[in-house]
Backbone as CSV, one residue per row, in Angstrom:
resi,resn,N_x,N_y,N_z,CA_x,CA_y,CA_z,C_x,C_y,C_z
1,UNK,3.207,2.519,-14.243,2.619,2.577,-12.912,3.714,2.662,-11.837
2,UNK,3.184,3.633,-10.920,4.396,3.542,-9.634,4.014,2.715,-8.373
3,UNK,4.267,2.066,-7.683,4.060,1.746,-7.004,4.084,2.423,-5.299
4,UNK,2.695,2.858,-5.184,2.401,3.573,-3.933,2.105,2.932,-2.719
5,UNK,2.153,1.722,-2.318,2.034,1.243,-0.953,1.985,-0.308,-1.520
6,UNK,2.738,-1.037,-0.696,2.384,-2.659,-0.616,2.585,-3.070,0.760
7,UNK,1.139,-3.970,1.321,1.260,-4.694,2.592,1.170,-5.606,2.644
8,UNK,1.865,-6.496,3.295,1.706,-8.287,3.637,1.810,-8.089,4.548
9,UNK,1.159,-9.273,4.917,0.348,-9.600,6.115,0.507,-11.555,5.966
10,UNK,0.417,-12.151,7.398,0.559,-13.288,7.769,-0.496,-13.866,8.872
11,UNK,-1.231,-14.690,8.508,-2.571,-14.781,10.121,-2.356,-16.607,9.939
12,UNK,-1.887,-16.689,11.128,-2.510,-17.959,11.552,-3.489,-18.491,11.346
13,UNK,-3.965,-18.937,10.838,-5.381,-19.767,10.788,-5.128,-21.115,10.346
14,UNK,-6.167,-22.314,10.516,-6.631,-23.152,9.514,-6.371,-23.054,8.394
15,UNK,-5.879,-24.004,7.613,-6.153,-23.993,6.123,-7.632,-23.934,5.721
16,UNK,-7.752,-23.066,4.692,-8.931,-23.135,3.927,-8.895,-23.875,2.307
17,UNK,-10.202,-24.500,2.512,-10.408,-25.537,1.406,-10.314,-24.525,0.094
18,UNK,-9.729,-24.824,-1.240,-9.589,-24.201,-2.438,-10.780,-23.431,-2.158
19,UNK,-12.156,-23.867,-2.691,-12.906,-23.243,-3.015,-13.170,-22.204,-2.065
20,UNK,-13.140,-22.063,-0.956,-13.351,-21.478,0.182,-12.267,-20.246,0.212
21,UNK,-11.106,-20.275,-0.164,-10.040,-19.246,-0.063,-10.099,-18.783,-1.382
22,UNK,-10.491,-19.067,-2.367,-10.870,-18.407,-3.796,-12.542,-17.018,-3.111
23,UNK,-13.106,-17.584,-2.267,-14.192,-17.322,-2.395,-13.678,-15.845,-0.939
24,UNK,-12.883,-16.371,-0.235,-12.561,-15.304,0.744,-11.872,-14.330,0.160
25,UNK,-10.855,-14.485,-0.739,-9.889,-14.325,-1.517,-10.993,-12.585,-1.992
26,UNK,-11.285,-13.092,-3.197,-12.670,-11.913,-4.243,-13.005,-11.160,-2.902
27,UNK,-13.815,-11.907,-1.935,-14.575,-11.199,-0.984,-13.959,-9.897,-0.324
28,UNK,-12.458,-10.283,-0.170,-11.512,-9.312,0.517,-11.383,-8.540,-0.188
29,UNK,-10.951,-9.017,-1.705,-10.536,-7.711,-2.585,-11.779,-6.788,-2.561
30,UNK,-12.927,-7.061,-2.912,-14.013,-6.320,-3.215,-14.258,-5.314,-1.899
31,UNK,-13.989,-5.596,-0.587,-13.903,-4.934,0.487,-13.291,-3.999,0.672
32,UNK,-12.068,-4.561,-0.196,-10.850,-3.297,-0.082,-10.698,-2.304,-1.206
33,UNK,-11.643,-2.956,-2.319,-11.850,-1.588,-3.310,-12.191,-0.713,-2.406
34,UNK,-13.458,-1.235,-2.270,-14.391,0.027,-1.699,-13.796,0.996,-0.911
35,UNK,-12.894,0.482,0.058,-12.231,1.310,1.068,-11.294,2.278,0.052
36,UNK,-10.505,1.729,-0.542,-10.252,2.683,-1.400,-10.663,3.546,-2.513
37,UNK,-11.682,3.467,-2.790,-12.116,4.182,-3.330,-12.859,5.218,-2.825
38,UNK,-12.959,5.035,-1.352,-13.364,5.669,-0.463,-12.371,6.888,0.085
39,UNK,-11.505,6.056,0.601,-10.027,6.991,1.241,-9.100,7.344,0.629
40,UNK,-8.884,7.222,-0.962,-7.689,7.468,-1.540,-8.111,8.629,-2.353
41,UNK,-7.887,9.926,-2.631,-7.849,10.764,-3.488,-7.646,10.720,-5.057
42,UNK,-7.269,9.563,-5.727,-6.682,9.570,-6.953,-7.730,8.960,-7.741
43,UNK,-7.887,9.762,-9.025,-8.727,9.316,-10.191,-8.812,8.051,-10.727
44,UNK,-7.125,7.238,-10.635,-7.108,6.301,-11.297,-6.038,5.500,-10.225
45,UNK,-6.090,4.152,-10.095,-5.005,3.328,-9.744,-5.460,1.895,-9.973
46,UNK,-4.224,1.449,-9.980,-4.243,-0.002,-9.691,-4.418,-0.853,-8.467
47,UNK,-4.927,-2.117,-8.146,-4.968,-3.167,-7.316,-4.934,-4.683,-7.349
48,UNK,-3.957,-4.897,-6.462,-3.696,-6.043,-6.599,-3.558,-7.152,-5.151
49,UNK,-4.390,-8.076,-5.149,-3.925,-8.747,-4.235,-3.717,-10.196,-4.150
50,UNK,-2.936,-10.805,-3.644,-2.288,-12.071,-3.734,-3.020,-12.583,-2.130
51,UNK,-3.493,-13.778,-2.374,-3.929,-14.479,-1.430,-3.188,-16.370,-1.581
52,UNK,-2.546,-16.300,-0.446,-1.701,-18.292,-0.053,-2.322,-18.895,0.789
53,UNK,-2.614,-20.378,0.436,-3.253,-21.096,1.601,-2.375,-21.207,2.627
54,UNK,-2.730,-22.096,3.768,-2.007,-22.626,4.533,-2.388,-21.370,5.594
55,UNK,-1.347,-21.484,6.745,-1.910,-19.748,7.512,-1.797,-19.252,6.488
56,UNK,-2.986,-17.735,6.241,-3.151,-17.313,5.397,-1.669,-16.357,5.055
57,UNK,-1.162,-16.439,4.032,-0.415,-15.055,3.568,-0.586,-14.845,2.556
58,UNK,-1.218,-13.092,3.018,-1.399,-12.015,1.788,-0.507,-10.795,1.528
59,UNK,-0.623,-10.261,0.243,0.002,-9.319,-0.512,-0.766,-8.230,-1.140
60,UNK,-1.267,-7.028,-0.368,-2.017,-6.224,-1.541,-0.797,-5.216,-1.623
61,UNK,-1.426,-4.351,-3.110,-0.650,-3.440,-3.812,-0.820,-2.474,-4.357
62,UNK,-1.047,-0.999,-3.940,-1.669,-0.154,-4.604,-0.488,0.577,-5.679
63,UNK,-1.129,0.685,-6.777,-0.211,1.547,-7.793,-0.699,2.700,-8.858
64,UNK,-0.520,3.497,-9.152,-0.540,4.519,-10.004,-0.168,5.094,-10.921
65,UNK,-0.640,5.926,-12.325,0.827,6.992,-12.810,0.559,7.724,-12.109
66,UNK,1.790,8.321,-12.478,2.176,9.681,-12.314,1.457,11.092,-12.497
67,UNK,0.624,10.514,-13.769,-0.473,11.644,-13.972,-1.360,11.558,-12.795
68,UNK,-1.690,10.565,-12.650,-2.873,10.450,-11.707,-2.367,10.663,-10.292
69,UNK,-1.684,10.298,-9.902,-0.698,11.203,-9.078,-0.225,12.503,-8.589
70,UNK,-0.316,12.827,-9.884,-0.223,14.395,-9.968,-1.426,15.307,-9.771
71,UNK,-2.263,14.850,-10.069,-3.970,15.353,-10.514,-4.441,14.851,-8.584
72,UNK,-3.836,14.446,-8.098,-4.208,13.958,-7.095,-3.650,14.614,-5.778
73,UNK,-2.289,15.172,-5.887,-1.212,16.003,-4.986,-1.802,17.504,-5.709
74,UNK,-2.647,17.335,-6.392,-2.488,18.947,-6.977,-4.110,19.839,-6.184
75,UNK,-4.953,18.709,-5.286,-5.787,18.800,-5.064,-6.074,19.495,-3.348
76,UNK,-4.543,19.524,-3.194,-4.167,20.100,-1.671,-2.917,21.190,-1.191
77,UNK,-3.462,22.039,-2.548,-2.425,23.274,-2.379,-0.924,22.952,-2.852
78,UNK,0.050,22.601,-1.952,1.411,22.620,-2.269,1.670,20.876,-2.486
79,UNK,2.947,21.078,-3.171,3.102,19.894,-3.343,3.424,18.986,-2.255
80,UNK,3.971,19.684,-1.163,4.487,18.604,0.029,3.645,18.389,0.758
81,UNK,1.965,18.809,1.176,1.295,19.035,1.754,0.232,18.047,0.628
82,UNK,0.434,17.578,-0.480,-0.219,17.245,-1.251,0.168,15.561,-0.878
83,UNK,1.820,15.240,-1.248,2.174,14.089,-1.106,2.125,14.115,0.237
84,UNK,2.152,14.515,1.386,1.505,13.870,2.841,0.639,13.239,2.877
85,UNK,-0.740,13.751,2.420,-1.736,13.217,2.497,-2.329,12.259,1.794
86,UNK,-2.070,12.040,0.159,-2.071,10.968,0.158,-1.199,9.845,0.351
87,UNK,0.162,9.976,1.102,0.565,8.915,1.825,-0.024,8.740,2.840
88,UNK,-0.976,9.358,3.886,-1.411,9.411,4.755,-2.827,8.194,4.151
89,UNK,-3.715,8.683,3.276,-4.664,7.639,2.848,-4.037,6.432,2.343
90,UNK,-2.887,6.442,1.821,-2.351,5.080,1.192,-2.217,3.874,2.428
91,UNK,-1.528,4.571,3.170,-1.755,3.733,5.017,-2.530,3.502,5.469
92,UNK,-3.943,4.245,5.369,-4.771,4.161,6.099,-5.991,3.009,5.329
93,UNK,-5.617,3.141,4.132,-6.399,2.305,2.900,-5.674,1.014,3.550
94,UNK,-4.182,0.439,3.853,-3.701,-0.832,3.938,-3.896,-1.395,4.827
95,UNK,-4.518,-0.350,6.051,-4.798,-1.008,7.275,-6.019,-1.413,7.149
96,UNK,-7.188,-0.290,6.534,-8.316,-1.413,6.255,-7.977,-2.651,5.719
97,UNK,-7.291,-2.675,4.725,-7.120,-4.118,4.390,-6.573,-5.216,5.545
98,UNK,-5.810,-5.083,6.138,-5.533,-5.692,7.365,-6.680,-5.944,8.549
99,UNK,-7.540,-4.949,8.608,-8.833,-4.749,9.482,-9.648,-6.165,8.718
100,UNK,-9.993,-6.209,7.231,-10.993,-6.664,6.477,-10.338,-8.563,6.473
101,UNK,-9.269,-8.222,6.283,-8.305,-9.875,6.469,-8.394,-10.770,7.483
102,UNK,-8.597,-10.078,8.655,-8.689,-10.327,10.010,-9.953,-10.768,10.157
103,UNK,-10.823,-9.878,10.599,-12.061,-10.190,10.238,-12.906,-11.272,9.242
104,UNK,-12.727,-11.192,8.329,-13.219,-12.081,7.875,-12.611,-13.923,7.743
105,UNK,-11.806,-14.048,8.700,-10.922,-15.223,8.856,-11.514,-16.154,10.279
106,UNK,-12.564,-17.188,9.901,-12.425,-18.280,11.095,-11.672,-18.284,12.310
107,UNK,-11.941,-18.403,13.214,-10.486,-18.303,13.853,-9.561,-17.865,14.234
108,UNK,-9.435,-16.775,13.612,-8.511,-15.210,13.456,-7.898,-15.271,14.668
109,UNK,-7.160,-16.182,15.690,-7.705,-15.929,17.029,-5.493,-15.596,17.474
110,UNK,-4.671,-15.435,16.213,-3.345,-15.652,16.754,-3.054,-14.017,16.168
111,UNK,-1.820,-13.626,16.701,-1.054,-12.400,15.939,-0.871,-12.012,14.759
112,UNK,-1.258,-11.298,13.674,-0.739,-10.610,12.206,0.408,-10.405,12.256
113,UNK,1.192,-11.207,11.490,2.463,-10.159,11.358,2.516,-9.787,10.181
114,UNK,2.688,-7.862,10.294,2.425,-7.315,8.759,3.455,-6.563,8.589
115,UNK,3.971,-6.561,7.113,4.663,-5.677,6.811,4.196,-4.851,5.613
116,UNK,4.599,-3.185,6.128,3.823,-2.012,5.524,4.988,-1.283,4.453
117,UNK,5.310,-0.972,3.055,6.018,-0.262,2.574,4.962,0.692,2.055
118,UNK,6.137,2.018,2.207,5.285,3.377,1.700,6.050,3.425,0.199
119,UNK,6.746,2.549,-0.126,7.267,2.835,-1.462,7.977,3.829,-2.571
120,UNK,7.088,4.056,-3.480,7.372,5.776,-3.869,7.409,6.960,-2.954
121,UNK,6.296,6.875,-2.603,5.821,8.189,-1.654,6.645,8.433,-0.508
122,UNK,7.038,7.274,-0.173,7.693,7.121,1.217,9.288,8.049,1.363
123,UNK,9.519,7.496,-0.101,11.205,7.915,-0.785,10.735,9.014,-1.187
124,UNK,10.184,9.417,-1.463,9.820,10.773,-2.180,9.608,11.804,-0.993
125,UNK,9.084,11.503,-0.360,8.937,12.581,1.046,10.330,12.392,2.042
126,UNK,11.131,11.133,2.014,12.310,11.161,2.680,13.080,12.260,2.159
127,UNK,13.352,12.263,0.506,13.904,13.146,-0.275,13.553,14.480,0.353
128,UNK,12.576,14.703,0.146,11.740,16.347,0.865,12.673,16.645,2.362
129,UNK,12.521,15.845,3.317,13.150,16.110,4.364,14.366,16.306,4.578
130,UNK,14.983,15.909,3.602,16.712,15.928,3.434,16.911,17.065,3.140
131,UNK,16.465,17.484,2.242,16.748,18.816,1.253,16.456,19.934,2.402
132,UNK,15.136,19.722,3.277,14.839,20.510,3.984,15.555,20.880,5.789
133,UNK,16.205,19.792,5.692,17.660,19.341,6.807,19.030,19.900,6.571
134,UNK,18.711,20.544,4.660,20.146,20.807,4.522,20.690,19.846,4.412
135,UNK,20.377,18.616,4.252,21.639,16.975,3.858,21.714,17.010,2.364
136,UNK,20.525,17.490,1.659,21.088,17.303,0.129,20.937,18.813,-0.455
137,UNK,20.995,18.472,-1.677,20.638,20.217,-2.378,19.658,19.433,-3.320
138,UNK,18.703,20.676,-3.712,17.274,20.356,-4.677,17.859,19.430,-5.649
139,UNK,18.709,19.688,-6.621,19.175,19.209,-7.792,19.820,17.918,-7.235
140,UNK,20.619,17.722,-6.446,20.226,15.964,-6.261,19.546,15.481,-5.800
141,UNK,18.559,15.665,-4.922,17.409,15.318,-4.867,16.730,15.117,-6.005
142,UNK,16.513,15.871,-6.684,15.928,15.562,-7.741,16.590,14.375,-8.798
143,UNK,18.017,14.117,-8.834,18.347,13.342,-9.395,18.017,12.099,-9.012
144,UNK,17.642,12.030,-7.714,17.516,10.600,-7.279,16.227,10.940,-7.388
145,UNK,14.810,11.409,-7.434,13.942,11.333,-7.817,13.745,10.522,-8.972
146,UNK,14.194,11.355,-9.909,14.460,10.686,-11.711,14.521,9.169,-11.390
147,UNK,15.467,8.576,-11.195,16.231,7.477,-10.647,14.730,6.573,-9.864
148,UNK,14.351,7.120,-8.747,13.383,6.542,-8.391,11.958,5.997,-9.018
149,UNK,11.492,7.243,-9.709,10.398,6.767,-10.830,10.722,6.439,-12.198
150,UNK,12.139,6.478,-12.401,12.235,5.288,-13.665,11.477,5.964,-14.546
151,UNK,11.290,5.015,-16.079,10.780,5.782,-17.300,9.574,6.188,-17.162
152,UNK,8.999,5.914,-15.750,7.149,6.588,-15.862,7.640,8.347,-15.752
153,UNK,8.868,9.174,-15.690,9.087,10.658,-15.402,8.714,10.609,-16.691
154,UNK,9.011,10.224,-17.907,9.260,10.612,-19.042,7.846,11.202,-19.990
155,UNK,7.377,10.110,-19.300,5.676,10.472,-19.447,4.719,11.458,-18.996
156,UNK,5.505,11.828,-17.851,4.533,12.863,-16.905,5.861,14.066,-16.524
157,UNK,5.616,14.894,-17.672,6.973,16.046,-17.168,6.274,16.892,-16.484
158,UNK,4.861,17.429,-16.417,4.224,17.937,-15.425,4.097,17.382,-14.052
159,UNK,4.465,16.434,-13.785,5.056,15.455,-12.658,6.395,16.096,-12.108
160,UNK,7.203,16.004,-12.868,8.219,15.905,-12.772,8.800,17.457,-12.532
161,UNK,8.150,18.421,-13.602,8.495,19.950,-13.314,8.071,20.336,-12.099
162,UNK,7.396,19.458,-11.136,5.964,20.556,-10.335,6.897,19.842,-9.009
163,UNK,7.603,18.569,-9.421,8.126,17.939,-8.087,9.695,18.957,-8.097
164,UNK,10.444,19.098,-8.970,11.299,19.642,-8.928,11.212,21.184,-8.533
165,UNK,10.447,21.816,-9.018,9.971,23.215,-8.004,10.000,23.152,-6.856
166,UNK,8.876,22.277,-6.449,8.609,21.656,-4.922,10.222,21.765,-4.093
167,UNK,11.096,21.042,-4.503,12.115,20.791,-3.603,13.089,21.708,-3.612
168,UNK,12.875,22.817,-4.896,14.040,23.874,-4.928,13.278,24.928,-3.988
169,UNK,11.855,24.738,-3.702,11.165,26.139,-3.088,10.822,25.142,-1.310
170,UNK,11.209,23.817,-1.698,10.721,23.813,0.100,11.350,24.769,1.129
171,UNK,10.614,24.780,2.026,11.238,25.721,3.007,12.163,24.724,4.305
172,UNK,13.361,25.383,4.706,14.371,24.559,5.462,13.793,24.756,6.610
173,UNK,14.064,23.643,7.839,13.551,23.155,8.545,15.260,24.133,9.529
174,UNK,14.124,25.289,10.788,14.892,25.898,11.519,15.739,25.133,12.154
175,UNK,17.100,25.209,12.579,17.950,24.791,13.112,18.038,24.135,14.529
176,UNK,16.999,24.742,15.275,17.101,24.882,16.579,15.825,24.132,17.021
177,UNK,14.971,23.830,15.805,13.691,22.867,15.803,14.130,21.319,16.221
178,UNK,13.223,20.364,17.026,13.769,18.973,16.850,13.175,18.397,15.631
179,UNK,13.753,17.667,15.125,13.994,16.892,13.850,12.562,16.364,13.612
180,UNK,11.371,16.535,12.605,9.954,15.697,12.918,10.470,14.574,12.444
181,UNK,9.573,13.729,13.339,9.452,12.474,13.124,9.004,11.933,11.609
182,UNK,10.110,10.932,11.488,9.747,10.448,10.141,9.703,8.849,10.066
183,UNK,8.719,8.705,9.821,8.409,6.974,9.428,9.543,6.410,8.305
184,UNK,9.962,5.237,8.890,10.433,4.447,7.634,9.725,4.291,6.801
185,UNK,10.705,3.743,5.698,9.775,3.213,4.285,9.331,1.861,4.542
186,UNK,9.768,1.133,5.430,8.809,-0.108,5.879,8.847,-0.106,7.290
187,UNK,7.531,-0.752,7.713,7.184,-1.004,8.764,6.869,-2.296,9.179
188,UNK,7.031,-2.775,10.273,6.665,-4.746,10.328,5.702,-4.211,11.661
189,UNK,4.426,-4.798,11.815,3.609,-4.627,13.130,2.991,-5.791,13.576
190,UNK,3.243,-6.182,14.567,2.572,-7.413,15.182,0.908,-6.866,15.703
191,UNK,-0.058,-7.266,15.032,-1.553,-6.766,15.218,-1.892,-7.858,16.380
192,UNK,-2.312,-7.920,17.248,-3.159,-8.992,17.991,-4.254,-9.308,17.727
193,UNK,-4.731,-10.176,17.185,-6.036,-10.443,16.469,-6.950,-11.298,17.862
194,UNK,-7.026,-11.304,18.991,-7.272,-12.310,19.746,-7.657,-11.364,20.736
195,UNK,-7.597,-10.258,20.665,-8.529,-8.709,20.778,-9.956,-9.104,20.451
196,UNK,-10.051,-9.595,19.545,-11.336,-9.540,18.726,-12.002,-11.112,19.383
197,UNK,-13.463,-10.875,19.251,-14.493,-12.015,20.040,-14.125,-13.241,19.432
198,UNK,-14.015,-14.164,20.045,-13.531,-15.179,19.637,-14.675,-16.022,18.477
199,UNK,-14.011,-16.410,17.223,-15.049,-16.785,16.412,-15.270,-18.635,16.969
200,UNK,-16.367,-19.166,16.638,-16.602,-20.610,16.926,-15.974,-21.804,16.858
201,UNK,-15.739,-22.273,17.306,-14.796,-23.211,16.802,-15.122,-24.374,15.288
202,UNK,-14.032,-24.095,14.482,-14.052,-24.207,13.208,-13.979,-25.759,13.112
203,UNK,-14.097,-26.726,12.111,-13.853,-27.972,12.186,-12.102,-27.635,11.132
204,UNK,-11.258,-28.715,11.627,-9.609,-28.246,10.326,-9.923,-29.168,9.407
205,UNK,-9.658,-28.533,8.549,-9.757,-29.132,7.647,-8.411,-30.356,6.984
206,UNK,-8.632,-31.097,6.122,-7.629,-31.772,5.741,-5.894,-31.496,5.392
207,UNK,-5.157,-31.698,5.607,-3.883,-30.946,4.753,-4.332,-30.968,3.369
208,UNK,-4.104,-29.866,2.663,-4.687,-29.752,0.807,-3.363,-30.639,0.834
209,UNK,-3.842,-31.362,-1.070,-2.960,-32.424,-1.382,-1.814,-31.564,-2.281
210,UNK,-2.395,-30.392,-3.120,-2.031,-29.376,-3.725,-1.617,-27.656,-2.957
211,UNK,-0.845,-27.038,-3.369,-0.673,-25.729,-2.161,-1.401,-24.783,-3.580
212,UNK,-2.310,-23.657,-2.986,-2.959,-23.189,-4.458,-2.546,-21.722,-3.637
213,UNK,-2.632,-20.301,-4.564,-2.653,-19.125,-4.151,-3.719,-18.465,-5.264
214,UNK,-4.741,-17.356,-4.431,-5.430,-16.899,-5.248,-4.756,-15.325,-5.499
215,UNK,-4.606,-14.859,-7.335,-4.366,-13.353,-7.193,-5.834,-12.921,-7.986
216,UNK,-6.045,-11.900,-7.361,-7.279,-10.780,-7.736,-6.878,-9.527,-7.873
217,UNK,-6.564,-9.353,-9.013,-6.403,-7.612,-9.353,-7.108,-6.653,-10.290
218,UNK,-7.209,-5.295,-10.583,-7.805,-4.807,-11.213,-6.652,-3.267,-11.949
219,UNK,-6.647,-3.678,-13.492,-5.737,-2.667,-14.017,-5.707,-1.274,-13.955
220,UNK,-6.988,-0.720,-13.612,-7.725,0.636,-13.075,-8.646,0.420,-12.599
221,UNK,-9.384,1.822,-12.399,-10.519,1.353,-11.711,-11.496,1.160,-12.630
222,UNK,-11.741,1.699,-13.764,-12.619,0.966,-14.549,-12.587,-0.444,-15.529
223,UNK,-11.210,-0.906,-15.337,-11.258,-2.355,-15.889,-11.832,-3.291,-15.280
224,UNK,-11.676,-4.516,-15.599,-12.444,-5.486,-15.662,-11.544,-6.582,-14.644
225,UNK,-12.279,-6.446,-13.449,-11.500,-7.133,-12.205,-11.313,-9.337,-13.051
226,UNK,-10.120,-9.054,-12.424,-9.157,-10.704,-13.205,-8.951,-11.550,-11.628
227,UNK,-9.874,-12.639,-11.489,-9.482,-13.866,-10.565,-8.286,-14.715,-11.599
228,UNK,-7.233,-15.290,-10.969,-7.054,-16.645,-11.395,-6.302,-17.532,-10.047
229,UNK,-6.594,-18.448,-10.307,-6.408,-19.746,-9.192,-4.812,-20.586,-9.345
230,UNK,-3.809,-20.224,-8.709,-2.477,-20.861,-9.035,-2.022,-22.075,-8.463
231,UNK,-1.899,-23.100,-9.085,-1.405,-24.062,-8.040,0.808,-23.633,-7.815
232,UNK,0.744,-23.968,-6.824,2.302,-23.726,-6.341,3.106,-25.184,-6.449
């Protein structure tokens, strides 16, 4: 599996009682399938999300092969026009999750601070722009490709042949053009959550005697979604 986007996120709130952050915990993930399965183009991926008491901090994680990956960039003509867009849904999938976190949180009433990696995709389209800047040549690019997806290339050489075309046939970016804008591979965004109607006032709950974190993930999309409850 490659790893195509991971966001954390941080919200002020109240502590929530075990049972209560187990129960928000599922609720979120199940929210954020949907969204993705909604906005993401790909046949198959992984999800994962990590939920901590205390102000809440979370961790989701979208991941993929390569095949599925491929079957997925192959669905929008060229390859660079392929990996845009679904980096474009991979972002747009993490912010729902950030939308759905928020929301469904008591209180919600202080700043998110989130941080966004584009991961693979992110490096993989930096690569594209280089080559197309004239900073690298296809063939190292491509070497650091290799390098980047690790032994999942080995598995998917139709991956791997169709990306290496891609960067020997991109077209160079005119000289006299200004440079497009390119996103980092991470992003940190302070969300204002205090935008939003103020929810009721909550009763606080006790300090927990124990610190617990809930993870909820699912190995594809047709496996069999896994709660377990961690004490820290």
């Amino acid at each position: 599996m490659i790893d195509l986007g991971t966001t954390s996120f941080h919200i002020k709130v109240p502590s929530l009682p075990q049972r209560e952050l187990e129960s928000y915990s599922t609720s979120l993930f199940d929210i954020w399938e949907r969204s993705v399965e909604q906005g993401l183009a790909l046949n198959d991926y992984a999800l994962a999300l990590r939920i901590e008491e205390g102000s809440v901090r979370g961790l989701g994680k979208i991941a993929a092969a390569l095949g599925a990956l491929y079957i997925g960039i192959g669905q929008y003509g060229s390859f660079i026009n392929g990996l845009q867009i679904i980096r474009s849904q991979v972002t747009a999938v993490s912010t729902a999750l950030i939308d759905s976190a928020s929301m469904g949180l008591p209180g919600a009433t202080h700043a998110a601070r989130i941080r966004r990696s584009g991961a693979v995709l992110a490096k993989l389209q930096t690569l594209f722009n280089k080559v197309q800047r004239g900073e690298l040549s296809a063939n190292a690019a491509m070497d650091e490709a290799k390098i980047l997806v690790g032994d999942e290339g080995a598995g998917s050489p139709d991956f791997m042949t169709a990306l290496q075309s891609a960067l020997q046939n991109a077209p160079r970016f005119p000289q006299q053009m200004p440079l497009p804008y390119e996103l980092p591979d991470d992003e940190v965004i302070e969300s204002d959550c205090s935008q939003r109607p103020p929810a009721p006032p909550q009763p606080r709950p006790a300090p927990p005697a124990d610190h617990f974190c809930v993870e909820v993930w699912r190995d594809s999309k047709k496996s069999e979604r896994h709660v377990t409850l961690i004490k820290l």
